[in-house]
Jmol script that loads the backbone (N, CA, C; Angstrom):
load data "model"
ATOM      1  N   UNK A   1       9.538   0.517  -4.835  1.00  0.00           N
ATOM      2  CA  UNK A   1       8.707  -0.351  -4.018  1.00  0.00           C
ATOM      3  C   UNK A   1       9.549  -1.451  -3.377  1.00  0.00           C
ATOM      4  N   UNK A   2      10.458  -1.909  -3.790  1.00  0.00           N
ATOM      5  CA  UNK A   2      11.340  -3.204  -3.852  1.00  0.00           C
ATOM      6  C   UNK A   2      12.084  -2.575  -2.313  1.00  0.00           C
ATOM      7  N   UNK A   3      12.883  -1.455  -2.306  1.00  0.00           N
ATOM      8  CA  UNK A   3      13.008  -0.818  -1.084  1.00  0.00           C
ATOM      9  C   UNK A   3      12.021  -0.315   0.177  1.00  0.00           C
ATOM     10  N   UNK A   4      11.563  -0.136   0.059  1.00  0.00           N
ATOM     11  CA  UNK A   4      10.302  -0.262   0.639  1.00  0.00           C
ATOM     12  C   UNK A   4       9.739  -1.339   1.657  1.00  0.00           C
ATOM     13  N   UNK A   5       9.112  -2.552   0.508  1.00  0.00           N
ATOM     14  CA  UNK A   5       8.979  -4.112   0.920  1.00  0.00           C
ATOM     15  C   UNK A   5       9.612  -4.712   1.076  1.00  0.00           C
ATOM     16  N   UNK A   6      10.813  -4.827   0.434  1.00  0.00           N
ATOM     17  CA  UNK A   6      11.802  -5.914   0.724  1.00  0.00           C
ATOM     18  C   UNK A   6      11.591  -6.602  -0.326  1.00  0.00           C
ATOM     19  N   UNK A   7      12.817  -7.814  -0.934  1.00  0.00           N
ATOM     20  CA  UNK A   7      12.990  -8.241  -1.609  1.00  0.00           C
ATOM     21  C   UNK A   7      12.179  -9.490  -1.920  1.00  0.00           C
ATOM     22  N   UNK A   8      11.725  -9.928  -0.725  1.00  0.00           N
ATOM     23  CA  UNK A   8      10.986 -11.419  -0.757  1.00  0.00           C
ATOM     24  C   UNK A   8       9.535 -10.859  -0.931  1.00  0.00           C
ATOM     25  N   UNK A   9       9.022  -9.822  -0.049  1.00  0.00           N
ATOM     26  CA  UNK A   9       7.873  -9.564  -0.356  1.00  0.00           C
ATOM     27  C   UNK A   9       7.248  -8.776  -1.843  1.00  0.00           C
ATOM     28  N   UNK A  10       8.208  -7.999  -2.569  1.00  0.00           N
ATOM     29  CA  UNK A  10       8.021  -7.268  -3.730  1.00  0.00           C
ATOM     30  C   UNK A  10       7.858  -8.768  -4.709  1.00  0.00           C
ATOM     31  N   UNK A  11       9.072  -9.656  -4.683  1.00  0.00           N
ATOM     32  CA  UNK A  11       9.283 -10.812  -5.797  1.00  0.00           C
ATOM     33  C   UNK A  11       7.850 -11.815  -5.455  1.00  0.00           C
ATOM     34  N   UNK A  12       7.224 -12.221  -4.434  1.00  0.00           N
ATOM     35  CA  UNK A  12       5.933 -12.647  -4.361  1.00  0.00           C
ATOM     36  C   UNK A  12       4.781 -12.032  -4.722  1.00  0.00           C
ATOM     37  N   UNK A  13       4.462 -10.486  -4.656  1.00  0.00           N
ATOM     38  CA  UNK A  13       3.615  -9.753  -5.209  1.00  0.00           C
ATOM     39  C   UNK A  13       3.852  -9.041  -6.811  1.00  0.00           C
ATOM     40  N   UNK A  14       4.831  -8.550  -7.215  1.00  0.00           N
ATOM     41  CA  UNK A  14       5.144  -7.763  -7.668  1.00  0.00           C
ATOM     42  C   UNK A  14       5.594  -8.212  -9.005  1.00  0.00           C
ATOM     43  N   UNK A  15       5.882  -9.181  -8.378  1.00  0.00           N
ATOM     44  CA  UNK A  15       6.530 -10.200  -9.814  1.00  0.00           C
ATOM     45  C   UNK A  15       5.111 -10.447 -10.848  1.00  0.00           C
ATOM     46  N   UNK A  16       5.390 -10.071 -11.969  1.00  0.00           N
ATOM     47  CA  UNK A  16       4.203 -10.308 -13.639  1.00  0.00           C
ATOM     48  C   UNK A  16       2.985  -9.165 -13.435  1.00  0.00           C
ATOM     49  N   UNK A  17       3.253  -8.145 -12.404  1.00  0.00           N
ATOM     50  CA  UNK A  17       2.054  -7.286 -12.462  1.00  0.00           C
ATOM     51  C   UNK A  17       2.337  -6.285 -13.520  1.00  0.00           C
ATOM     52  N   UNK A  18       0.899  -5.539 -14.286  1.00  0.00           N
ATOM     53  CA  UNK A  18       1.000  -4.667 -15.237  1.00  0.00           C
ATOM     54  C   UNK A  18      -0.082  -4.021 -15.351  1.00  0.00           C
ATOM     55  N   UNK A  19       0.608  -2.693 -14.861  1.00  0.00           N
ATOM     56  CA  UNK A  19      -0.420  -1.369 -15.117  1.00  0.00           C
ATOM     57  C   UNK A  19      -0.686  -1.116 -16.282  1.00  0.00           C
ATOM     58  N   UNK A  20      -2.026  -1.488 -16.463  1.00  0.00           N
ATOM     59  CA  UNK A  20      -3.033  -1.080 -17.876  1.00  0.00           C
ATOM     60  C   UNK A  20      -3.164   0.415 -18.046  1.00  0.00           C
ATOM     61  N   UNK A  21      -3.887   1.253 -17.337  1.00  0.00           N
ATOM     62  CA  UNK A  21      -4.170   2.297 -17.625  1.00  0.00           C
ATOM     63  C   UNK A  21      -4.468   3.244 -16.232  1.00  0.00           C
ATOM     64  N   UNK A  22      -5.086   4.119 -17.051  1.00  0.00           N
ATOM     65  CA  UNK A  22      -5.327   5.820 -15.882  1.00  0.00           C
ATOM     66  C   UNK A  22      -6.493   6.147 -16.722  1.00  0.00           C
ATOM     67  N   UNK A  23      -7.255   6.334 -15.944  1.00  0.00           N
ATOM     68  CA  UNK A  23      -8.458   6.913 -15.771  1.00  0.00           C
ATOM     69  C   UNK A  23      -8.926   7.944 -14.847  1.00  0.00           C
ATOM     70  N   UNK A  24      -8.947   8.919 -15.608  1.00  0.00           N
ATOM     71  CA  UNK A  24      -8.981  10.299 -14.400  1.00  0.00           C
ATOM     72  C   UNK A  24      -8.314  10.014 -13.460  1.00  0.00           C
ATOM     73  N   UNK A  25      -8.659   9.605 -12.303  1.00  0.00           N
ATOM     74  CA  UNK A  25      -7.545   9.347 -11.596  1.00  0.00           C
ATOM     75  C   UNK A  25      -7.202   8.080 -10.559  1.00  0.00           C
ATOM     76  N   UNK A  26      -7.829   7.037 -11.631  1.00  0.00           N
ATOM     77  CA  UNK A  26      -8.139   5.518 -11.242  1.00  0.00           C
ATOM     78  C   UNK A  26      -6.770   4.745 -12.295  1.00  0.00           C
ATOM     79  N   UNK A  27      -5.945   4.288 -11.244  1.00  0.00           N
ATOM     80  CA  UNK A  27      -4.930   3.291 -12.463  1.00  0.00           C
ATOM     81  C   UNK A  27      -5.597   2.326 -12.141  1.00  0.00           C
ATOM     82  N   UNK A  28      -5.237   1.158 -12.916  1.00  0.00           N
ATOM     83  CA  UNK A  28      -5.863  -0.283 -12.967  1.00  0.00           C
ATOM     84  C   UNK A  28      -4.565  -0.740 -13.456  1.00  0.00           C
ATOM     85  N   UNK A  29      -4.541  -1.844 -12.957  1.00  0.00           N
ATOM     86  CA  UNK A  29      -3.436  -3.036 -12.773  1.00  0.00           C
ATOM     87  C   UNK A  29      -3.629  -4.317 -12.269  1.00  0.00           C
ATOM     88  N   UNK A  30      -3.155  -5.437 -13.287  1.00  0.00           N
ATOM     89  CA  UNK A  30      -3.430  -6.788 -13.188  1.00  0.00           C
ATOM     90  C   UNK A  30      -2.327  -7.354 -12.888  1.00  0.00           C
ATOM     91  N   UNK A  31      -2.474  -8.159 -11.257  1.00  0.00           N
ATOM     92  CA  UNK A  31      -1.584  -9.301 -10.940  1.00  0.00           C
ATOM     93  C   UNK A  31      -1.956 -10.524 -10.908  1.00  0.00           C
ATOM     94  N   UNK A  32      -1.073 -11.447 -10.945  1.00  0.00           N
ATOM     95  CA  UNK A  32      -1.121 -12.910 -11.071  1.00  0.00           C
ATOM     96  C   UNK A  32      -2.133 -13.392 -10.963  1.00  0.00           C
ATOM     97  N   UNK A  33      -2.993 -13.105  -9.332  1.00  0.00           N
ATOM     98  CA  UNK A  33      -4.243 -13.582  -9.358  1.00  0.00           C
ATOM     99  C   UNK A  33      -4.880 -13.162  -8.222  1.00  0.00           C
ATOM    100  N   UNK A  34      -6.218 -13.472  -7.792  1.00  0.00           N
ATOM    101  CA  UNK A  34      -6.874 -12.851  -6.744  1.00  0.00           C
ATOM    102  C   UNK A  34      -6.657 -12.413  -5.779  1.00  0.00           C
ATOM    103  N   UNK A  35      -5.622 -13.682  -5.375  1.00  0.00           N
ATOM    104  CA  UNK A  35      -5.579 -13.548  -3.372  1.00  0.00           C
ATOM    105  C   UNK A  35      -3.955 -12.187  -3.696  1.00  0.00           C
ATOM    106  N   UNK A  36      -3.107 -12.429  -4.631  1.00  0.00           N
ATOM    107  CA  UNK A  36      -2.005 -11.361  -4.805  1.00  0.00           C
ATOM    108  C   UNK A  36      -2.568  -9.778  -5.425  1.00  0.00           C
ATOM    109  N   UNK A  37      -4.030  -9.940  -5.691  1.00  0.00           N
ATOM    110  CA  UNK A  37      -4.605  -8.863  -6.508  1.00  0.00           C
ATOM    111  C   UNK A  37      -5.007  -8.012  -5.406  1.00  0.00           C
ATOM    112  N   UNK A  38      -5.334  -8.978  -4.463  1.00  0.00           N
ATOM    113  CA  UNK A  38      -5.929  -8.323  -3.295  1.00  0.00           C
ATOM    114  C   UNK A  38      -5.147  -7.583  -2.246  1.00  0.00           C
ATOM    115  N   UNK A  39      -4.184  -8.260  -1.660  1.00  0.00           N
ATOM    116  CA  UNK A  39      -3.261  -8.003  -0.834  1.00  0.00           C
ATOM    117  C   UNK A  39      -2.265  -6.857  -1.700  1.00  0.00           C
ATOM    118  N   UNK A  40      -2.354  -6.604  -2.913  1.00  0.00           N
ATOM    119  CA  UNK A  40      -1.388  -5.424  -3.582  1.00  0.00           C
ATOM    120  C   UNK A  40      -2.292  -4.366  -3.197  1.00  0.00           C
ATOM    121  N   UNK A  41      -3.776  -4.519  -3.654  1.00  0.00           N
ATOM    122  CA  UNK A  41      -4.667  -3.560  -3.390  1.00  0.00           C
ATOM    123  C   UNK A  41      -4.895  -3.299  -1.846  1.00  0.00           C
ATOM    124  N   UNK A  42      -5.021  -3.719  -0.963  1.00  0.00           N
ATOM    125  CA  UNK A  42      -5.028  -3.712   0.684  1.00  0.00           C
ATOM    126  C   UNK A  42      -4.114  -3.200   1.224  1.00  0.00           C
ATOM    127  N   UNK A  43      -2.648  -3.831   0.788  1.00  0.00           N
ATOM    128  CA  UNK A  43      -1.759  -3.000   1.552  1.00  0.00           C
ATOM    129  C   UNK A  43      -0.610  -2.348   1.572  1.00  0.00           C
ATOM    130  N   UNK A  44      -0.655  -1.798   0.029  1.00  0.00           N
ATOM    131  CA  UNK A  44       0.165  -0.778  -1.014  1.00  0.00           C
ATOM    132  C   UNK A  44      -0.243  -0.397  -2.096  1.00  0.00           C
ATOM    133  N   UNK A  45      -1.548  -0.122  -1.971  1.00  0.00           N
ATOM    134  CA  UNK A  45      -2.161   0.897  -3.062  1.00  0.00           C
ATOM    135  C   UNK A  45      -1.556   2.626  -2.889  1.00  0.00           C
ATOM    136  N   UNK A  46      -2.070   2.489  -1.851  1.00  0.00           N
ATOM    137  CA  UNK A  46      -1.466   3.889  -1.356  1.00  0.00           C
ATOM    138  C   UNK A  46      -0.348   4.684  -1.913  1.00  0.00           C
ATOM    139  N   UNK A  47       0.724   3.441  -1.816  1.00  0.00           N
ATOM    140  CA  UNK A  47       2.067   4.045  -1.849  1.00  0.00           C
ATOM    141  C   UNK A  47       2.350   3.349  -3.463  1.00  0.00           C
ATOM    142  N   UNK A  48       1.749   2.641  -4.091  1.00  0.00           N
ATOM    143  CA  UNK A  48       1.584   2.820  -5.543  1.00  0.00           C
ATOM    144  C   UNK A  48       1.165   3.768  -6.170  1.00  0.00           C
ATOM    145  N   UNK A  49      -0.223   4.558  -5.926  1.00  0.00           N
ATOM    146  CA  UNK A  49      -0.624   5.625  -6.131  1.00  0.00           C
ATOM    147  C   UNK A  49       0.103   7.106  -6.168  1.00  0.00           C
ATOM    148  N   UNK A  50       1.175   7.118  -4.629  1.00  0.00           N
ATOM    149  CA  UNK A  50       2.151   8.184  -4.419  1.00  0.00           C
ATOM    150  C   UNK A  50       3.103   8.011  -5.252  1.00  0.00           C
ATOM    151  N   UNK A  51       3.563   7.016  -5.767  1.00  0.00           N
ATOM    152  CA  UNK A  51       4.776   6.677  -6.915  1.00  0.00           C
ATOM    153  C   UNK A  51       4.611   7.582  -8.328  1.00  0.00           C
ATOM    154  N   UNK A  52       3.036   6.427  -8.906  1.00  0.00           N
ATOM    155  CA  UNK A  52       2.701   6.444  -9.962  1.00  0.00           C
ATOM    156  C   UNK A  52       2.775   8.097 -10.027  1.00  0.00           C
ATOM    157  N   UNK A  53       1.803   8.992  -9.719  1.00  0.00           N
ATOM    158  CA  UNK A  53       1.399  10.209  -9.613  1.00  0.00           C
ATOM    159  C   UNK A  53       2.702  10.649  -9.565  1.00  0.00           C
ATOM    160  N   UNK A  54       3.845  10.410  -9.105  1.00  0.00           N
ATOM    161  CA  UNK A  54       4.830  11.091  -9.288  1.00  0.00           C
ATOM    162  C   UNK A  54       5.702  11.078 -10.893  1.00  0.00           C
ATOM    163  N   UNK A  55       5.656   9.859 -11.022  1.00  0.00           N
ATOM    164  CA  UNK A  55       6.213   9.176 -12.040  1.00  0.00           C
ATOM    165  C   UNK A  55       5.411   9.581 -13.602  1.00  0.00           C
ATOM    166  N   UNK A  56       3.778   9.430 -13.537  1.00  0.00           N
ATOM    167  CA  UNK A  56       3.589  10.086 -14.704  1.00  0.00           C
ATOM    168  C   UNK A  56       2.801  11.581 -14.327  1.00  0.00           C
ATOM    169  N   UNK A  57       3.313  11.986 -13.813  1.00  0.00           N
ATOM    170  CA  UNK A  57       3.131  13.394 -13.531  1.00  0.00           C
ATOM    171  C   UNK A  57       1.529  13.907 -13.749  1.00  0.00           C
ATOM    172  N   UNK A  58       0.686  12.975 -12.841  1.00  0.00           N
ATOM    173  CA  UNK A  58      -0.750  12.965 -13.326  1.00  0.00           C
ATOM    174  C   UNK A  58      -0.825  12.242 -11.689  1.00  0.00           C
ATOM    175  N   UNK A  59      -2.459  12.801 -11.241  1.00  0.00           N
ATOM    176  CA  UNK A  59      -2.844  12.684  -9.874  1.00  0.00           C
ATOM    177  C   UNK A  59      -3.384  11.335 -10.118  1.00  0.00           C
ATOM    178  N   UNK A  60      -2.830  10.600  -9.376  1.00  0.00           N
ATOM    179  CA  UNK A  60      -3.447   9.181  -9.304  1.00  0.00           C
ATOM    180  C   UNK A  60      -4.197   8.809  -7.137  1.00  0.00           C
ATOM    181  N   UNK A  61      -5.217   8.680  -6.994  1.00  0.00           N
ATOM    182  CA  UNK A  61      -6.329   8.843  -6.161  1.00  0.00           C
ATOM    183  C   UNK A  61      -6.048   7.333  -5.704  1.00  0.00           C
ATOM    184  N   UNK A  62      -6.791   6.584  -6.610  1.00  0.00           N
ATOM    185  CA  UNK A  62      -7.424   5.106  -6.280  1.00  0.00           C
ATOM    186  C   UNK A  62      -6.494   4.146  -7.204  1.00  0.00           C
ATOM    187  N   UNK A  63      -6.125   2.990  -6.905  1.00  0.00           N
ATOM    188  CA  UNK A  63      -5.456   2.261  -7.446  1.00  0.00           C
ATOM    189  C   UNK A  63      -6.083   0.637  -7.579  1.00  0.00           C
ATOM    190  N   UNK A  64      -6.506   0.425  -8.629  1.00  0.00           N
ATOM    191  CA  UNK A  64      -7.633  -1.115  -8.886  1.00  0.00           C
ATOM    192  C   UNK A  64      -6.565  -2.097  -9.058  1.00  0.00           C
ATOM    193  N   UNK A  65      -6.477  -2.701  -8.567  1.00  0.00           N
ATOM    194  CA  UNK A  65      -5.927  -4.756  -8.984  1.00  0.00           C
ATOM    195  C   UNK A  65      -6.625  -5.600  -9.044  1.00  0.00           C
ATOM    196  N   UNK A  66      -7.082  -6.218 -10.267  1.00  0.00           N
ATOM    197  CA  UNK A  66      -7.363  -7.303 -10.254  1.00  0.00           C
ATOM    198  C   UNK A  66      -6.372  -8.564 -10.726  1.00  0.00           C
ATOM    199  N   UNK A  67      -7.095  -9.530 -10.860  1.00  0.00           N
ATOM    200  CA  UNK A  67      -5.872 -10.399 -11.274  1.00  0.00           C
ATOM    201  C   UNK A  67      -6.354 -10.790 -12.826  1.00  0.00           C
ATOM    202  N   UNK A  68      -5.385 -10.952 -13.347  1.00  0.00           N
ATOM    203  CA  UNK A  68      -4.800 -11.478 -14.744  1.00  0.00           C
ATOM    204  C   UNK A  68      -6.122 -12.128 -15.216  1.00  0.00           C
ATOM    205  N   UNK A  69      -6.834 -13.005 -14.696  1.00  0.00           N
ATOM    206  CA  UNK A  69      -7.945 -13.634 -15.785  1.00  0.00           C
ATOM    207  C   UNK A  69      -9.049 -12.987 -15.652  1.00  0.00           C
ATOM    208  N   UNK A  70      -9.464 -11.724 -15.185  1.00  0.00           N
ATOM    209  CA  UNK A  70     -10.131 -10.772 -15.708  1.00  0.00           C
ATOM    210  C   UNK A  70      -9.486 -10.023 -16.993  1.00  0.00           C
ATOM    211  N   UNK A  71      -8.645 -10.158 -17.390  1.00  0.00           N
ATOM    212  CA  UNK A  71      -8.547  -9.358 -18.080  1.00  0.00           C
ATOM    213  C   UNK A  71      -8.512  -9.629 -19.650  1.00  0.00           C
TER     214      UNK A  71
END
end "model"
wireframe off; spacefill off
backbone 0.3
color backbone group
C-alpha cells in the first residue's frame, strides 16, 4: 500500500490501523478515528480488499473501517 500511496499519505492513514477479522467475505478494521476511518474506507478499500484476498488466500468483497472507539 505504502507504494501505491506514498509515504506521507500511507503514514497519515495507515499508521495504528488493525485488521480484526473476516467474515465470509467482510474484513473489518479499526483506524485511529472517524474522519481516517472514513477516507481508508472511501478511497482504498478496494485495493485493501485485492491485497488482503491475496495475502490470506480467502475472497475478501467488502472492507469495514471504523475507528478505534468503537471498538
Amino acid at each position: 500500500m505504502a507504494g501505491a500511496v506514498g509515504a506521507d499519505t500511507f503514514d497519515r492513514l495507515f499508521a495504528g490501523i488493525r485488521f480484526d477479522r473476516l467474515d465470509g467475505t467482510m474484513l473489518y478494521a479499526f483506524a485511529k478515528d472517524e474522519e481516517i476511518a472514513s477516507d481508508i474506507e472511501d478511497g482504498y478499500s478496494i485495493y485493501i480488499a485485492a491485497v488482503a484476498s491475496r495475502v490470506l488466500k480467502r475472497q475478501v468483497d467488502v472492507v469495514v473501517v471504523m475507528p478505534k472507539v468503537l471498538q
